[in-house]
C-alpha positions in Angstrom: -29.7 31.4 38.2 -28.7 27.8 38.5 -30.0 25.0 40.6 -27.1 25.6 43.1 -27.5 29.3 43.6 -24.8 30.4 41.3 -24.2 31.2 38.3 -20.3 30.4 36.7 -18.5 32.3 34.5 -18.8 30.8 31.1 -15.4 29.2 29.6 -14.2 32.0 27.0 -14.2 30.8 23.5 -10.3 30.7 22.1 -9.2 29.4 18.4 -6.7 26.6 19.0 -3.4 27.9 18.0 -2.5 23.9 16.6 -4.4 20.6 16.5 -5.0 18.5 19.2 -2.6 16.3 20.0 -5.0 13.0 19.3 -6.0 14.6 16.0 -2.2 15.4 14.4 -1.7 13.5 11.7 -4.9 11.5 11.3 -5.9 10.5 7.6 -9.0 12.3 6.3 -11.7 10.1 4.9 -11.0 11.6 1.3 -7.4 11.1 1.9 -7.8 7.7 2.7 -10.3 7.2 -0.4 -7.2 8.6 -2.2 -4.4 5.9 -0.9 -6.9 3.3 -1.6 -7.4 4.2 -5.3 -3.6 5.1 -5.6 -2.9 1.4 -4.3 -6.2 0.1 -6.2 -7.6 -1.4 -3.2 -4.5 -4.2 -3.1 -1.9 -4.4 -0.5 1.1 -3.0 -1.9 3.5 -5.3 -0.4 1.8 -8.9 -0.9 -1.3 -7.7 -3.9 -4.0 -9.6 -2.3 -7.4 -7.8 -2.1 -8.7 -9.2 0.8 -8.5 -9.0 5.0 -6.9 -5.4 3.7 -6.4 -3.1 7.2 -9.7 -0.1 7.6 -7.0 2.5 7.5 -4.2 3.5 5.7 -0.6 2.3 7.6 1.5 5.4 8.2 5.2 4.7 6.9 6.2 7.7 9.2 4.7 7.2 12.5 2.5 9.2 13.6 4.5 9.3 17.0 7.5 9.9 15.1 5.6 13.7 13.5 4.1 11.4 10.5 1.6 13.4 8.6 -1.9 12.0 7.7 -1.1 12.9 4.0 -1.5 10.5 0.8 2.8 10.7 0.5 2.6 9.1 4.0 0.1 6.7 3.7 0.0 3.2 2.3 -2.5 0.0 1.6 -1.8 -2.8 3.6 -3.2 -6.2 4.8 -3.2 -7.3 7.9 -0.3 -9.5 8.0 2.1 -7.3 6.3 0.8 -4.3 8.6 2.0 -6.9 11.7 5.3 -7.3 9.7 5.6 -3.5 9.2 5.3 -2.6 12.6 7.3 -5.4 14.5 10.2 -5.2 11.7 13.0 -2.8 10.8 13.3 -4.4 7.7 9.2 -3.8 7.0 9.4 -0.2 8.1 12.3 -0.1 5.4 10.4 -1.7 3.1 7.9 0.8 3.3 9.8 4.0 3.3 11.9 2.5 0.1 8.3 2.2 -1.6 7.1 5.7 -0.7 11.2 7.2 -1.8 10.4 5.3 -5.4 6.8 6.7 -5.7 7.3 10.0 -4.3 11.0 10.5 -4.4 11.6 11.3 -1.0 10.1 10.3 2.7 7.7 13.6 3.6 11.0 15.1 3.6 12.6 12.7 6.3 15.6 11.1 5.9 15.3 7.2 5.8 16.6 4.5 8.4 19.8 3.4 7.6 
């Protein structure tokens, strides 16, 4: 019995059927090991090695259903990770990368 003279059901113990929202599309740590040695630790936009962002960007948002997969991901310094993001012609630049490594966009269809 608790303190409080009652003792509460316990909360049953149910499988998610899906991730949780915060967690979809998230980049593992080996997956980002994997984008950094694809990229060999250089930006792939500018090539410098250094001020180089934590993560991996995502070229398809996560917001936009992006997966956290190494065909989404991509090595990026900081500035060009500002440029990507407040740019249609960075996000273009990006997804025209991935298309020539990968041949296609996670199956997306690019921004005209």
């Amino acid at each position: 019995m608790s303190v409080f003279g009652f003792d509460p059901v316990p909360k049953p113990k149910f499988g998610r059927k899906s991730e949780k929202r915060g967690a979809r599309g998230k980049f593992t740590d080996e997956i980002m090991e994997d984008i950094f040695q694809r990229d060999g630790y250089r930006c792939v936009k500018c090539g410098t090695g250094r001020d180089l962002e934590h993560k991996p960007h995502h070229v398809v948002f996560r917001s936009q259903g992006g997966p956290g997969t190494v065909d989404n991901g991509v090595t990026v310094c900081r500035a060009c990770h500002r440029w990507a993001h407040k740019s249609r012609e960075g996000r273009i630049w990006f997804e025209q990368f991935i298309i020539r490594l990968y041949g296609s966009l996670n199956g997306a269809d690019p921004h005209e």
